[in-house]
TITORRO-870821 format. One record per atom (N, C-alpha, C, CB): residue number from 0; residue in three letters; atom name; x, y, z. Coordinates in pm, whole numbers, plus 50000, padded with zeros to 5 digits. Glycine has a CB too. Example, Ala and Ser with C-alpha at 12.3 -4.5 7.8 and 13.67 -1.06 7.14 Angstrom:
2
   pos   code   site      c1      c2      c3
     0    ala      N   51319   49431   50780
     0    ala     CA   51230   49550   50780
     0    ala      C   51320   49670   50780
     0    ala     CB   51131   49553   50905
     1    ser      N   51285   49775   50708
     1    ser     CA   51367   49894   50714
     1    ser      C   51290   50003   50787
     1    ser     CB   51408   49940   50572
end
This chain:
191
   pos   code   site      c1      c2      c3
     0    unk      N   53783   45953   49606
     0    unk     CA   53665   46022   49652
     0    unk      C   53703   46143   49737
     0    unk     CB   53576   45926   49730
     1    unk      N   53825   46098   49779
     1    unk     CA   53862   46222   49860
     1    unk      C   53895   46359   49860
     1    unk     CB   53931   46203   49899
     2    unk      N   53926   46331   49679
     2    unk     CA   54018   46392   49689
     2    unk      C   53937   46522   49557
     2    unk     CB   54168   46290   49668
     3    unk      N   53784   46485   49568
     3    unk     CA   53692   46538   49510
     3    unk      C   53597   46623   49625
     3    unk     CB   53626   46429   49431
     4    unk      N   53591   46525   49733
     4    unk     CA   53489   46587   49824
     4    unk      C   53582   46694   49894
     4    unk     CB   53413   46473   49935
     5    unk      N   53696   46675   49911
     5    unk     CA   53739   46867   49991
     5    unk      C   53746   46955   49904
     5    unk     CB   53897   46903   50069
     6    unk      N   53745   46999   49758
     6    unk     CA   53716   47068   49726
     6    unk      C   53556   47156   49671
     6    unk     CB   53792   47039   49687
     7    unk      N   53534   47030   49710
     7    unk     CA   53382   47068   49673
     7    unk      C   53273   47105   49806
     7    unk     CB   53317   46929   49590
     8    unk      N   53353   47072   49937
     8    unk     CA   53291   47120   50023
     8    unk      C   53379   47277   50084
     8    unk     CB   53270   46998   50120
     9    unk      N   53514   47287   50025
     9    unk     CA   53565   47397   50069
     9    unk      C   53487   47526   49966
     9    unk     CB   53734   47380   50061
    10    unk      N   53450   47496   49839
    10    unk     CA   53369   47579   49724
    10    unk      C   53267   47605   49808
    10    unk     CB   53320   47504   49576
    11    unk      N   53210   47527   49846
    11    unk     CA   53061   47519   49951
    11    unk      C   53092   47634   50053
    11    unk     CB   53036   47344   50053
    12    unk      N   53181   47601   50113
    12    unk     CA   53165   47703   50241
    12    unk      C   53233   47846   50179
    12    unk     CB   53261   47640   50401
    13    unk      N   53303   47815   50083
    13    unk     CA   53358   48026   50078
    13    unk      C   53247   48058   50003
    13    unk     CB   53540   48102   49970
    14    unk      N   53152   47950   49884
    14    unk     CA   53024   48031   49849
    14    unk      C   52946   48050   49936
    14    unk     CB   52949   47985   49759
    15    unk      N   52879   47999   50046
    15    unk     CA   52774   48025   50151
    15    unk      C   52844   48145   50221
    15    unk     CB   52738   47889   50257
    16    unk      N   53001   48159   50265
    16    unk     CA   53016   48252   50311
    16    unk      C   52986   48399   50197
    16    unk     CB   53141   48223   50369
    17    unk      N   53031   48392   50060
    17    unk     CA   52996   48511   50037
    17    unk      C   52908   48546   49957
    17    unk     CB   53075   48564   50013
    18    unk      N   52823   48463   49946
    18    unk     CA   52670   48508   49898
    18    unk      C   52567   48513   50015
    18    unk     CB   52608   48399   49785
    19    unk      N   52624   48419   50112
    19    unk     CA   52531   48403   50210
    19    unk      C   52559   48513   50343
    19    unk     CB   52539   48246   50250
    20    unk      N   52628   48559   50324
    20    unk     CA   52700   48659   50434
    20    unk      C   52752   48795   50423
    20    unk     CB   52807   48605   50474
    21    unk      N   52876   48811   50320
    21    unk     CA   52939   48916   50247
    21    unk      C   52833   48992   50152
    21    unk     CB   53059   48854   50164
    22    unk      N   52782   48883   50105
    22    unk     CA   52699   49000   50015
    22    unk      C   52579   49029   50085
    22    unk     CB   52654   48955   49859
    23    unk      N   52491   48978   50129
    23    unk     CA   52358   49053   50233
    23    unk      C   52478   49181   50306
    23    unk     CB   52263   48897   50404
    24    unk      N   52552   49160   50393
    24    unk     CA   52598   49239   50463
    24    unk      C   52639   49354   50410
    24    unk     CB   52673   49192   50519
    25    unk      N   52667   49352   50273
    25    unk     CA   52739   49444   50224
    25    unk      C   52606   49568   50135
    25    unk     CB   52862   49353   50121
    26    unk      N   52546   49460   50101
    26    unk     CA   52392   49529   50036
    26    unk      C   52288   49589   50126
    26    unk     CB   52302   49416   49963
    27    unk      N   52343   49528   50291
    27    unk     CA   52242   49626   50379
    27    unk      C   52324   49738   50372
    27    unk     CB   52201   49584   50547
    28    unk      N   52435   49719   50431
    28    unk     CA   52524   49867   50470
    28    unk      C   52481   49973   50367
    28    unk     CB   52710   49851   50456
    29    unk      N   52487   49916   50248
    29    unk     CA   52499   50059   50132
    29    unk      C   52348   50094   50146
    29    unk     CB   52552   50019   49929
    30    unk      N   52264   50000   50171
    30    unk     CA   52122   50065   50186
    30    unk      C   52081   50149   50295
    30    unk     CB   52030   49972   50189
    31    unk      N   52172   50091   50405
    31    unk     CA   52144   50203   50546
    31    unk      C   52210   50318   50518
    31    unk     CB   52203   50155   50703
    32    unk      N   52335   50352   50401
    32    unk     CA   52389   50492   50411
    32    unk      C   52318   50564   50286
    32    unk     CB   52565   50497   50404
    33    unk      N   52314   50482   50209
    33    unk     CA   52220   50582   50072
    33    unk      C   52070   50589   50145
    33    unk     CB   52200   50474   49871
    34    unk      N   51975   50509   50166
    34    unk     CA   51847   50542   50198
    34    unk      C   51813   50495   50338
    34    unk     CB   51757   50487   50098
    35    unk      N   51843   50553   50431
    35    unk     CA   51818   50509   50565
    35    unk      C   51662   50485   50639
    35    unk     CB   51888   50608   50639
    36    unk      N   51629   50549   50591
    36    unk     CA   51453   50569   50618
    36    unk      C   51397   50439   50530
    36    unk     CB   51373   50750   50541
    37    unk      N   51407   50427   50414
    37    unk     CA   51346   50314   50323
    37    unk      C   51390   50190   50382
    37    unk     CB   51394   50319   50165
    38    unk      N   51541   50163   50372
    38    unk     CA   51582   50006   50473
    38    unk      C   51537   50009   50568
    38    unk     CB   51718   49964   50519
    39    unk      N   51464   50082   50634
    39    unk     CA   51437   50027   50804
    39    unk      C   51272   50046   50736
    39    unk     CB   51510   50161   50994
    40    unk      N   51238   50026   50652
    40    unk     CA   51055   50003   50656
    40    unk      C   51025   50089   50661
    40    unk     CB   50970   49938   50750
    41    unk      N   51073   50235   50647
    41    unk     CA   50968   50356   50637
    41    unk      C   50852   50347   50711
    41    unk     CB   50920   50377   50504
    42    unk      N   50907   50331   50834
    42    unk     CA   50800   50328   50988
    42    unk      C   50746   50470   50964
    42    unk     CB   50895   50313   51176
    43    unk      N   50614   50513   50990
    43    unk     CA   50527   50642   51045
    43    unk      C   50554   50634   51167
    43    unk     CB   50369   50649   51027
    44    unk      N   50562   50726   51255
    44    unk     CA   50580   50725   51391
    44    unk      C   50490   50906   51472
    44    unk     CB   50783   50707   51405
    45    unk      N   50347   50850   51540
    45    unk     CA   50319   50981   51587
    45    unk      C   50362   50947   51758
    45    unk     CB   50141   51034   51550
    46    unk      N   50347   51045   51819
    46    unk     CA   50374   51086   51974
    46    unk      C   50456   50911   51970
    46    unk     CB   50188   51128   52112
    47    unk      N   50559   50898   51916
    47    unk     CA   50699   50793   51914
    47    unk      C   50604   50657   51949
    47    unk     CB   50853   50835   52063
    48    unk      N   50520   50699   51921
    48    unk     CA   50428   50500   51827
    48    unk      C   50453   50483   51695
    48    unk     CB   50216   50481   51808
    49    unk      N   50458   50372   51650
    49    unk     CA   50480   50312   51525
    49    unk      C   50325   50334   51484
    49    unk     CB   50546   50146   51527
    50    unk      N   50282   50385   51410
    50    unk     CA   50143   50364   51353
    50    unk      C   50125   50312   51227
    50    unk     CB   50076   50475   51349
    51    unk      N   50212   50288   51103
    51    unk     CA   50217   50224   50992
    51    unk      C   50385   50220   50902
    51    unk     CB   50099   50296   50917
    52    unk      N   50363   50209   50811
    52    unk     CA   50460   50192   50704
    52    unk      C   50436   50293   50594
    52    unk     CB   50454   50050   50648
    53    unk      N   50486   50351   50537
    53    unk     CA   50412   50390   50430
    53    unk      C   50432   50387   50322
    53    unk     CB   50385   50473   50431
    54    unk      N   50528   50217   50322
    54    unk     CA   50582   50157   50219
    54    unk      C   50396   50046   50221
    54    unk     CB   50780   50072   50259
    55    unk      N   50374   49987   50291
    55    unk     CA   50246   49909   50325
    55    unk      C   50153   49951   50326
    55    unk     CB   50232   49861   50417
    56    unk      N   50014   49901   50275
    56    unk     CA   49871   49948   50270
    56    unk      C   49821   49868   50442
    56    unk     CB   49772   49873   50093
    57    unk      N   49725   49909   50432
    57    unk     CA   49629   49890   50618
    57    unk      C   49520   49911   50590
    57    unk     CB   49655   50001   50763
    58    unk      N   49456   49842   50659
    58    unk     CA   49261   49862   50715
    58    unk      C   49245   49967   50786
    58    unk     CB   49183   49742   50826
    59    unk      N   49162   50070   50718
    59    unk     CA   49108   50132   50798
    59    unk      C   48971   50124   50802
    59    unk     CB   49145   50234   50789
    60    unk      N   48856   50105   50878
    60    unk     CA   48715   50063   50899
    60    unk      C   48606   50134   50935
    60    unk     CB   48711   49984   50975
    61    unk      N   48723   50275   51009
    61    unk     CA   48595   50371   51048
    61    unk      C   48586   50476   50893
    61    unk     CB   48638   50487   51227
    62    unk      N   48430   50559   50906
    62    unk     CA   48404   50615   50833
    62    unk      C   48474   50749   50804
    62    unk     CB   48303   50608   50851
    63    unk      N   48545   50775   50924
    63    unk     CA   48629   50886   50930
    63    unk      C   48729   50883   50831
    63    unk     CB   48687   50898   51053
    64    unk      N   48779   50797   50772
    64    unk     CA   48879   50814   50699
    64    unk      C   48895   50737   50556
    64    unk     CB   48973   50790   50782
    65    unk      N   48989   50805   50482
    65    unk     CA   48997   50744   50363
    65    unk      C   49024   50589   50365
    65    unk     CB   49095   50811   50292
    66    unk      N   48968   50528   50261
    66    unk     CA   48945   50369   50278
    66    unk      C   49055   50336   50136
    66    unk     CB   48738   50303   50258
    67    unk      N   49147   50246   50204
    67    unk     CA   49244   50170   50110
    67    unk      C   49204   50063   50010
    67    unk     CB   49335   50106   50188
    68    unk      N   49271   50042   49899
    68    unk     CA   49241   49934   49813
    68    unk      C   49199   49826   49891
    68    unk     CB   49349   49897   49728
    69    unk      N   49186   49753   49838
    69    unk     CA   49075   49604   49858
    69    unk      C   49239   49509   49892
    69    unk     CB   48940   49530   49648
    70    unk      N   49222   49450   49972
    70    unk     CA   49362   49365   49993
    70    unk      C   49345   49192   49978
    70    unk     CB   49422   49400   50162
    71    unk      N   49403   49112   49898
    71    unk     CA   49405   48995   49842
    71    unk      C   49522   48932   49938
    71    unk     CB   49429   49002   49679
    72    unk      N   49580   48985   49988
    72    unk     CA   49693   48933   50100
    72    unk      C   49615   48821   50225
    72    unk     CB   49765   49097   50194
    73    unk      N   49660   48735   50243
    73    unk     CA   49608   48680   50338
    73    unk      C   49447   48741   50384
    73    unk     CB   49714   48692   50437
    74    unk      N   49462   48753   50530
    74    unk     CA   49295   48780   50578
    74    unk      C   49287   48956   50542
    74    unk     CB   49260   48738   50796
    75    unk      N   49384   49039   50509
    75    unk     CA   49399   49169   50395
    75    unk      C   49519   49216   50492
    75    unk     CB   49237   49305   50364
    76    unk      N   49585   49305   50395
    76    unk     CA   49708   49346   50450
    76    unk      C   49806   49267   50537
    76    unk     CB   49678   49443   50516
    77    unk      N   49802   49140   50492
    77    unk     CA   49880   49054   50586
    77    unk      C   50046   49097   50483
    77    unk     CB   49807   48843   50593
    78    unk      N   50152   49148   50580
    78    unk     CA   50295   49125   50484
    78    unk      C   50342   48982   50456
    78    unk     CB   50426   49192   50557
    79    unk      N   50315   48896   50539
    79    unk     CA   50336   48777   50579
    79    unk      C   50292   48680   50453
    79    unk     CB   50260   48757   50713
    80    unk      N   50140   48736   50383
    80    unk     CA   50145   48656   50284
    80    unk      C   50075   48738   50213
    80    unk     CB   50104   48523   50296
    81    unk      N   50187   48813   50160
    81    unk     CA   50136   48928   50001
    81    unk      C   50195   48844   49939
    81    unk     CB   50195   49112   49958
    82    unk      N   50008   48901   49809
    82    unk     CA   50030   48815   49691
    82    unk      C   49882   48844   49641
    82    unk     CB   50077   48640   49721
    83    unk      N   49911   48858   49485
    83    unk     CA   49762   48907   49464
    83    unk      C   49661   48755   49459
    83    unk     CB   49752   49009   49294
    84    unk      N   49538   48794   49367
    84    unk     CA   49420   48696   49431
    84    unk      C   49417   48583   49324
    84    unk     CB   49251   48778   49449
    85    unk      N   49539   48620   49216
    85    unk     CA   49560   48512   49060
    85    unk      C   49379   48498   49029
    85    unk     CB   49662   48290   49104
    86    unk      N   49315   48550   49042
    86    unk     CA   49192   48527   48940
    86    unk      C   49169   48636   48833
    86    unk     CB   49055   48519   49021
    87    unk      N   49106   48561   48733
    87    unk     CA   49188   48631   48597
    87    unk      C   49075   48732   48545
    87    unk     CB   49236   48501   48454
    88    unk      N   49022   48788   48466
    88    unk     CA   48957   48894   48441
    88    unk      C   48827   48830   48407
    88    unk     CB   49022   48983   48340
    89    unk      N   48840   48707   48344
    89    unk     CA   48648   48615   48318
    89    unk      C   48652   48537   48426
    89    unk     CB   48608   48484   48155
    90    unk      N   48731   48516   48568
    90    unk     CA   48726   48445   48653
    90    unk      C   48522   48495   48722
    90    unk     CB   48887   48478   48751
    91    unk      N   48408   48381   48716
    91    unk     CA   48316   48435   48809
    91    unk      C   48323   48459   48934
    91    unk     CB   48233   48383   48810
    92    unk      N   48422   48434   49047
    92    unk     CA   48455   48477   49176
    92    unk      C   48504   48599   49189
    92    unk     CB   48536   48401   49230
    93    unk      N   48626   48651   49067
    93    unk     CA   48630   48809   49029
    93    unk      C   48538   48926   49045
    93    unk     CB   48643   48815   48912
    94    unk      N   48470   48836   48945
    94    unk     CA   48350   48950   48892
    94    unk      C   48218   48933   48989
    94    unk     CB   48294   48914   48711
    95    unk      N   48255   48844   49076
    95    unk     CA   48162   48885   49176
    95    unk      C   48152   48963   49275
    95    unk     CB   48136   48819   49219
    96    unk      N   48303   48932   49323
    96    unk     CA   48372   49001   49397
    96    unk      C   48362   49150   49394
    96    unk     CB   48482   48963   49377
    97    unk      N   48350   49149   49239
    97    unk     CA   48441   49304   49219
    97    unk      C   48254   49394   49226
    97    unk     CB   48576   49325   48986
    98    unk      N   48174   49275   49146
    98    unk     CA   48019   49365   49199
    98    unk      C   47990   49418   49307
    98    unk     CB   47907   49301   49204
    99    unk      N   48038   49359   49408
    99    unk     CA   47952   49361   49561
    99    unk      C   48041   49417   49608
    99    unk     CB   47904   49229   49651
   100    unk      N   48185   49463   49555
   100    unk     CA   48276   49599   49629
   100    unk      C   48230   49752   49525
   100    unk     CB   48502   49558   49609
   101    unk      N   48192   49734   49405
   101    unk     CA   48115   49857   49356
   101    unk      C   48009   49883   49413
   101    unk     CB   48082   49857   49233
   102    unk      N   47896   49823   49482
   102    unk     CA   47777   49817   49553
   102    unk      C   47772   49868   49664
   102    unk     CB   47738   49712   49568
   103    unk      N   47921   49835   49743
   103    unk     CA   47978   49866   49873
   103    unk      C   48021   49992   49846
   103    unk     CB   48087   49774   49926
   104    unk      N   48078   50011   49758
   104    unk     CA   48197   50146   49766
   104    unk      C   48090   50275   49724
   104    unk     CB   48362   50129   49618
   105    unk      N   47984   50259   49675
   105    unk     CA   47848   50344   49632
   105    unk      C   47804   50350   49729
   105    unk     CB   47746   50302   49539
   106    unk      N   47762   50254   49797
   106    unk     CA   47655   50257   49941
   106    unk      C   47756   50360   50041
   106    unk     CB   47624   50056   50035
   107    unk      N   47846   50348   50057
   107    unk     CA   47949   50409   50160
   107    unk      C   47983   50549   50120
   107    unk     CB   48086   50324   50167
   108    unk      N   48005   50604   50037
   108    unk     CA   48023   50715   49997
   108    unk      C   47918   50815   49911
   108    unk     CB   48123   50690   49942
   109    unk      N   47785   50715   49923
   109    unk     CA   47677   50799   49893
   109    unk      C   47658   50856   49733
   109    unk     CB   47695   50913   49988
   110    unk      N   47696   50727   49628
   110    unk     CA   47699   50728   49516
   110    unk      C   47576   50730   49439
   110    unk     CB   47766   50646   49494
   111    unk      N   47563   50781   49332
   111    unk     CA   47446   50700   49295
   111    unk      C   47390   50601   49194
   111    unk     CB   47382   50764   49288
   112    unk      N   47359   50481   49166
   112    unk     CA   47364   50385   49147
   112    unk      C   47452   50378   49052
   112    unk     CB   47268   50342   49139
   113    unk      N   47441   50437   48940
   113    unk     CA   47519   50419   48825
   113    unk      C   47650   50514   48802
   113    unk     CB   47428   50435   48717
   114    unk      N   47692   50552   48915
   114    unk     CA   47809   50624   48924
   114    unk      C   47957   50533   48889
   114    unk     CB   47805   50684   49072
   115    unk      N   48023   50577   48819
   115    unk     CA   48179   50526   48804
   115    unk      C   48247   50485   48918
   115    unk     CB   48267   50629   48752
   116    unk      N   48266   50398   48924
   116    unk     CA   48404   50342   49032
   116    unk      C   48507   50332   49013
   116    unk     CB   48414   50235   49080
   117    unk      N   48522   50409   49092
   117    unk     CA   48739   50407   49002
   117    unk      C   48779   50221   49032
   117    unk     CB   48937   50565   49168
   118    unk      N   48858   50145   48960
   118    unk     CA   48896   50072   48927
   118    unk      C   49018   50002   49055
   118    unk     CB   48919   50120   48802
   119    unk      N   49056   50112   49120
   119    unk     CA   49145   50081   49242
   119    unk      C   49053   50057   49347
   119    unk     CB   49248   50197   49284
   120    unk      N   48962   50144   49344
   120    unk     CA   48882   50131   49476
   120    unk      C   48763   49949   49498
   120    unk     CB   48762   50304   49462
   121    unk      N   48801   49879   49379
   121    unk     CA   48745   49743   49387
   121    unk      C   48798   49632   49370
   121    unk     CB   48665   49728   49323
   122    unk      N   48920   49632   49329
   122    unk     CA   49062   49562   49284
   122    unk      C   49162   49552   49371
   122    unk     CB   49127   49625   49179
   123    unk      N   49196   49480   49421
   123    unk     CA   49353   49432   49454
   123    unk      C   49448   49492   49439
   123    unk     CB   49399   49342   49399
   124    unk      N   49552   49514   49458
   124    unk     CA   49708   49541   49413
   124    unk      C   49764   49420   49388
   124    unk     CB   49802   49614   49519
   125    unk      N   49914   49383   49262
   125    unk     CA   49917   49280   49267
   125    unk      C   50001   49215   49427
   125    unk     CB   49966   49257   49133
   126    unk      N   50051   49294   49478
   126    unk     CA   50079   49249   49594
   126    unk      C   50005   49244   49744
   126    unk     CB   50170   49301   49600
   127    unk      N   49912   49322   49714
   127    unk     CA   49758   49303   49784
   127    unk      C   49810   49412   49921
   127    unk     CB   49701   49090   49842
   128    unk      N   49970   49469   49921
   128    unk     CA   49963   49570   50016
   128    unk      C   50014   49698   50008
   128    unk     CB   50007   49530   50109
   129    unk      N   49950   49731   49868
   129    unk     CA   49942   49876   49806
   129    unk      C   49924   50010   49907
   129    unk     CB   49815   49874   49708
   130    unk      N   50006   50098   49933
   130    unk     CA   49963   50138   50038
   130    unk      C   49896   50266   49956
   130    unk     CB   50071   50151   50159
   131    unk      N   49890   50306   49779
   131    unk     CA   49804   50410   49762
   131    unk      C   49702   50368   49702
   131    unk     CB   49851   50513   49702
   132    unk      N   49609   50498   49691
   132    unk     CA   49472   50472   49591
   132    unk      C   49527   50638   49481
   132    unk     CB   49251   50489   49718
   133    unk      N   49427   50610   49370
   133    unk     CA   49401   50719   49273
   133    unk      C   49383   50798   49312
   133    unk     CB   49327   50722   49196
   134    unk      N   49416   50932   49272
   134    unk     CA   49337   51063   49310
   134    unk      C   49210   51098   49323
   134    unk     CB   49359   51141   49243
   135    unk      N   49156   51024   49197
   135    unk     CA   48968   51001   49153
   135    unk      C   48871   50940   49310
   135    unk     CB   48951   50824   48990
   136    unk      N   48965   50816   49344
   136    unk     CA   48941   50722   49470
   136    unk      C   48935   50853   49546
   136    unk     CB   49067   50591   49523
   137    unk      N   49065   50921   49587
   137    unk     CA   49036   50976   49695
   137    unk      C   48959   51075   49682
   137    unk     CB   49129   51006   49755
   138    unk      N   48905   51152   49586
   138    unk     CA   48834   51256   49556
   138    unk      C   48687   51229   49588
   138    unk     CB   48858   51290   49421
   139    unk      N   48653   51119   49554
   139    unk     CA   48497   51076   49539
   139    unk      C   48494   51016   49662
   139    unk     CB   48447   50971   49410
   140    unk      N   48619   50961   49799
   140    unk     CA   48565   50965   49917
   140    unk      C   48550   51097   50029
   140    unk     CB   48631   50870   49965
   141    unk      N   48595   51213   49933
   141    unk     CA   48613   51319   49992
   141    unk      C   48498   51358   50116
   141    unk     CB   48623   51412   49883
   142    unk      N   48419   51371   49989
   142    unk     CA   48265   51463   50070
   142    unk      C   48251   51321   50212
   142    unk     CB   48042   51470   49904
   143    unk      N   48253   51206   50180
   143    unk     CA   48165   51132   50314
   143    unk      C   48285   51132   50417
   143    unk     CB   48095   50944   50283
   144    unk      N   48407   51139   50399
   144    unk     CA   48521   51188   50500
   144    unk      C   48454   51349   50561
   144    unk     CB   48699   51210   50399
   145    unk      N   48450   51459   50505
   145    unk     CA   48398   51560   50479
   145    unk      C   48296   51591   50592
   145    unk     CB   48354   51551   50354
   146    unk      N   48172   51503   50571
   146    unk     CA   48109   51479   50591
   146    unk      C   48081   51440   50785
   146    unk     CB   48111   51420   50487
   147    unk      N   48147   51277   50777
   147    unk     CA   48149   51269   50903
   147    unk      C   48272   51320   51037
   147    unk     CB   48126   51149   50897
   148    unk      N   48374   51413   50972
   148    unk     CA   48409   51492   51039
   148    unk      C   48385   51610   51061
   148    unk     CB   48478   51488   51031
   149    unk      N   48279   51662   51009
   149    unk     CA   48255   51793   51020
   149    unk      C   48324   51910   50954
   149    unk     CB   48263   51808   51132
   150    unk      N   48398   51878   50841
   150    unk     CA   48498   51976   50790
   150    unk      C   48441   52006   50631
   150    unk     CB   48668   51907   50797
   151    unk      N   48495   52132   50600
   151    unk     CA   48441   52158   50474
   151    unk      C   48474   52063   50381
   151    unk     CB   48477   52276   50427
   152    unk      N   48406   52024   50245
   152    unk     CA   48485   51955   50143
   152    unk      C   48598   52024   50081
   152    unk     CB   48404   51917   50043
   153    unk      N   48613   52099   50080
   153    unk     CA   48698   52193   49983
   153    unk      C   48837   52198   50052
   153    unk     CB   48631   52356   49965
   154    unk      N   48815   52137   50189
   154    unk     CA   48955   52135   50337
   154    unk      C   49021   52015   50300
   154    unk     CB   48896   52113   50537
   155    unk      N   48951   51931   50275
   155    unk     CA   48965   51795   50269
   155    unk      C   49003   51742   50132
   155    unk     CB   48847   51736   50314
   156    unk      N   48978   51790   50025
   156    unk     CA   48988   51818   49870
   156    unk      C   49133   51870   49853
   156    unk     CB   48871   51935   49812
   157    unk      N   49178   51961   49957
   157    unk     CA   49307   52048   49953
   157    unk      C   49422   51935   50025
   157    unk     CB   49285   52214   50055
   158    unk      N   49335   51877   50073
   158    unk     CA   49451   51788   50158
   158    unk      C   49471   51652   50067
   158    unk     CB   49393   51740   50337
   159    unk      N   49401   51607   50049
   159    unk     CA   49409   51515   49905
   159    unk      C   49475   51531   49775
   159    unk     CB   49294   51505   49857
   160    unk      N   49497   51683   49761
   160    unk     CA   49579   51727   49689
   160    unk      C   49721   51748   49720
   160    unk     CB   49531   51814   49656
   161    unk      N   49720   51797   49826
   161    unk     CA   49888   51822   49882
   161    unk      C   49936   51675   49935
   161    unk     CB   49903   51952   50036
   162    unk      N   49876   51561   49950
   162    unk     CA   49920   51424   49956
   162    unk      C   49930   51335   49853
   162    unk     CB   49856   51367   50031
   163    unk      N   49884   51380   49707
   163    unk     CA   49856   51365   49569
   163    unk      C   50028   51356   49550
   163    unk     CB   49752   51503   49484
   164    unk      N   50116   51199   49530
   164    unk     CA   50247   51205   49460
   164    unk      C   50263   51222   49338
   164    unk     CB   50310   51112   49474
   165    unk      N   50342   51281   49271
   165    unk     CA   50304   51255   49092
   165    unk      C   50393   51162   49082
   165    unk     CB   50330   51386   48963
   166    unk      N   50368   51122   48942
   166    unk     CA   50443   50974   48843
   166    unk      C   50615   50974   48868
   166    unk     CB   50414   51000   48623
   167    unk      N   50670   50872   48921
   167    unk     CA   50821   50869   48936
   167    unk      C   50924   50910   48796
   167    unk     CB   50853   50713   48982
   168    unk      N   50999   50994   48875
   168    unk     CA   51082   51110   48733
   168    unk      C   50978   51159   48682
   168    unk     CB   51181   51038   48586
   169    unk      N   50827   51166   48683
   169    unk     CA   50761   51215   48635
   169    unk      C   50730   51204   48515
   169    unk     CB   50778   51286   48659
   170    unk      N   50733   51025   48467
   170    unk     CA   50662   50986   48324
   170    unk      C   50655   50823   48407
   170    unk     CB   50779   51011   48132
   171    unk      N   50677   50795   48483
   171    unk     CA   50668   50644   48516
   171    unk      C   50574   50639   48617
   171    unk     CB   50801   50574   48563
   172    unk      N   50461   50533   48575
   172    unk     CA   50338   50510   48683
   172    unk      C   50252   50630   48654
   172    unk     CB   50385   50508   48858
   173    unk      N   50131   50569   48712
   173    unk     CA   50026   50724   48756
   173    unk      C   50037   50759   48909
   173    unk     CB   49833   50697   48729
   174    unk      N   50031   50891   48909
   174    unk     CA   50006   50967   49079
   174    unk      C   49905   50888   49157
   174    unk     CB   49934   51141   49077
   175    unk      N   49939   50877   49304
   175    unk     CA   49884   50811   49411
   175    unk      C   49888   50902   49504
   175    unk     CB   49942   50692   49449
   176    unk      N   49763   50854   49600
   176    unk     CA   49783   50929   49728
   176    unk      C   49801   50818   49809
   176    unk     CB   49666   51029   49777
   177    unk      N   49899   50850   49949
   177    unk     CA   49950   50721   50024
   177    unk      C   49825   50749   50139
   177    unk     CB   50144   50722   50088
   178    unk      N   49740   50635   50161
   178    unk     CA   49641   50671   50258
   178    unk      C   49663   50703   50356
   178    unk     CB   49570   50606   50282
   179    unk      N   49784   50636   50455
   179    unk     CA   49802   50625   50551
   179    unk      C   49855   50774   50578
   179    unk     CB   49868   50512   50573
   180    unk      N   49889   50852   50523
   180    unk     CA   49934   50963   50534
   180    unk      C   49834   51064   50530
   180    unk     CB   50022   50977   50451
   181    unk      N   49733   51044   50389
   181    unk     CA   49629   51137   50445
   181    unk      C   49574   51123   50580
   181    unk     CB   49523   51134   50367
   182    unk      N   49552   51015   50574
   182    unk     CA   49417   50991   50709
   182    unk      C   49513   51054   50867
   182    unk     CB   49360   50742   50736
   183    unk      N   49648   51030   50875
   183    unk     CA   49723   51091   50938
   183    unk      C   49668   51235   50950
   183    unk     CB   49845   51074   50885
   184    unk      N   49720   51295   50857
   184    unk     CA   49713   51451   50816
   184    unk      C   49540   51469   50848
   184    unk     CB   49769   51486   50618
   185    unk      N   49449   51453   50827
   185    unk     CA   49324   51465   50870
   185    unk      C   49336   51433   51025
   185    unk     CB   49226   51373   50787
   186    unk      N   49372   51348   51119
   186    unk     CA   49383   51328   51227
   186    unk      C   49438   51449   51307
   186    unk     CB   49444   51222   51232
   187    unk      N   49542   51485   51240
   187    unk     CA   49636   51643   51278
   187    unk      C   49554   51760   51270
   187    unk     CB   49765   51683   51164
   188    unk      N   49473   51766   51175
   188    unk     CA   49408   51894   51161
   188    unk      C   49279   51898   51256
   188    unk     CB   49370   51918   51008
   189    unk      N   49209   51779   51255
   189    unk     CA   49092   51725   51365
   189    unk      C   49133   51772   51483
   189    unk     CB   49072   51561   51383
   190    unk      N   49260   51769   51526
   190    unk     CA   49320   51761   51666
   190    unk      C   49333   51910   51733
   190    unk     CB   49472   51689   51658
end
């Protein structure tokens, strides 16, 4: 028995040491020298406060600002427990759901009844902490941003545009705007 169990506990410890040790250690390092900003969470930082991620989606509640996807994460935007809402497209809790956030997202931005809802602006991400919306999303919250700051639409339209990412290499995904960045950038110009 003996002469089974020291090798099988010495396998044990040089694997825990280098999967469990050598390699994390070695896969942070190369991530802190190739992308230094991305490994540390791509913190936002104004007057040297942390104010978001802009790897992460967030609540925002006042009318002042652009409003993020719908979050399925815990109580919403929880990192702690992202994960989308697994209800499936004939699920009736879905489609109820998804009524009474088209109802919402009309009432709030001054739609009118039978107006299009972009599809992000009532849906989840599958990780529920998406930190962009569509261009369409942000376009059609333009005017009531617009609106209750006092700024032209056409100011606010321009800024939605210059925060507008296009598709990665530029054929992968569709363009997003990262909210947390507009609503930033509107805060800056307000100021």
């Amino acid at each position: 028995m003996r002469r089974q169990l020291v090798p099988a506990l010495l396998v044990f410890i040089v694997l825990t040491v280098l999967t469990g040790v050598l390699y994390p250690l070695a896969v942070t390092g190369i991530a802190q020298v190739a992308f230094p900003g991305r490994s540390d969470g791509s913190f936002v930082e104004r007057n040297g406060v942390v104010v978001g991620s802009e790897l992460l989606g967030q609540s925002f509640s006042d009318q002042r600002y652009f409003q993020p996807r719908p979050s399925a994460a815990g109580d919403g935007y929880d990192g702690a427990a992202s994960s989308a809402s697994n209800l499936g497209p004939t699920n009736q809790d879905l489609l109820t759901a998804v009524s009474a956030r088209v109802a919402a997202y009309r009432k709030l931005n001054g739609l009118a009844r039978g107006a299009e809802v972009p599809v992000d602006a009532v849906t989840s991400s599958g990780s529920g902490l998406d930190p962009h919306i569509s261009p369409e999303n942000a376009r059609l919250q333009a005017p009531r941003v617009a609106r209750t700051r006092g700024l032209p639409v056409d100011q606010v339209l321009a800024l939605v545009e210059d925060h507008t990412d296009g598709r990665s290499l530029g054929f992968l995904g569709e363009p997003g705007v990262n909210v947390l960045a507009l609503n930033l950038a509107l805060d800056a110009l307000s100021s």
